[in-house]
Each structure stands twice: as structure tokens, then as C-alpha cells.
N, C-alpha and C positions, 0 to 999 in steps of 0.2 A: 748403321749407326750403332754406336756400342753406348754404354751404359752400365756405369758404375753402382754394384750394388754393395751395402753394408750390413752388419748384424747388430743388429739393435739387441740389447737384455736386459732383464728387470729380474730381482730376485732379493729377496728377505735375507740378508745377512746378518747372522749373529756373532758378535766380536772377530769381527775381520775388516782388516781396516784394504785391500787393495786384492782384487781376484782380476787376473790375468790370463791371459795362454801365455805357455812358454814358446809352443813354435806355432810358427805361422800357417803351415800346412795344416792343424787343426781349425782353425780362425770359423772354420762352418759349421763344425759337428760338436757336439758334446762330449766326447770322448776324453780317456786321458791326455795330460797335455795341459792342464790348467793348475796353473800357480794362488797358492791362497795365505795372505801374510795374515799376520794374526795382529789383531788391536792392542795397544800396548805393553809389545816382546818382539823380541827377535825372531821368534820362528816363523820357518816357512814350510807350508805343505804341498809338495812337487808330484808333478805327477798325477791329480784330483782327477778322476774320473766322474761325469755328472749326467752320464747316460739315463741315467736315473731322476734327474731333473731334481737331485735334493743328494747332501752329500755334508757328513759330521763327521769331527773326531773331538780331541782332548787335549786341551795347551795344558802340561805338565808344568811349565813355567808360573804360568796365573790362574793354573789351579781351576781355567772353568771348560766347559762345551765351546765350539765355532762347529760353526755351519753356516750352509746354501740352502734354500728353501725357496719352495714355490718360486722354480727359476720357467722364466717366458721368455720366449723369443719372437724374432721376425725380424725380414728381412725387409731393407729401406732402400729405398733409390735414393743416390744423392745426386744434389743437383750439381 
């Protein structure tokens, strides 16, 4: 019997309005490979690495901090 499993994540975003993976081959790990838009701008941050379970930089555009914080996981069976 096989059995579809997913990744569930919770984590404290500050001004980021959409945190993605860009390829699918990361979709398990935390590693680079994670896309992070930023809340009212055009920028995007490629490449985010969150091995580190927390991961910040600087919109130059509006001027404040974005970040990932207290990011959690686990994995869910779906039905």
C-alpha cells in the first residue's frame, strides 16, 4: 500500500507576504532553494537557505527587516 505523505510548516513571518520552494526536489529539506516575496514590493529573495530554521535580510525598497522565524515542521499523511 503506498501512502502519500506532505510537509506541513508554521513559522513567524515578518513582511513577507508568500515563502515558496522554487524546485521541487528541495520540497523535504530546508536547504536553499526557497523563494521569499516581500509584503508590499516587488522584491524577491531566491535562493533562502533556512537550515538554520530562521533566516533575515533587508528590503532596500521599503526601507525595513523580512524574515522567517521559529519555522516548524512535520510531516502529514494525506488522506
Amino acid at each position: 500500500m503506498m501512502v502519500k505523505i506532505g510537509l506541513q510548516i508554521k513559522a513567524r513571518l515578518e513582511y513577507v507576504s508568500k515563502l515558496n520552494i522554487q524546485d521541487e526536489a528541495y520540497l523535504w529539506v530546508f536547504k536553499k532553494g526557497w523563494r521569499v516575496e516581500v509584503e508590499n514590493s516587488h522584491q524577491k529573495f531566491n535562493d533562502v537557505d533556512l537550515t538554520e530554521r530562521e533566516w533575515m535580510d533587508y528590503n532596500d525598497c521599503a526601507k525595513v527587516s523580512v524574515g522567517v522565524y521559529e519555522l516548524e515542521h512535520r510531516f502529514v499523511k494525506i488522506p
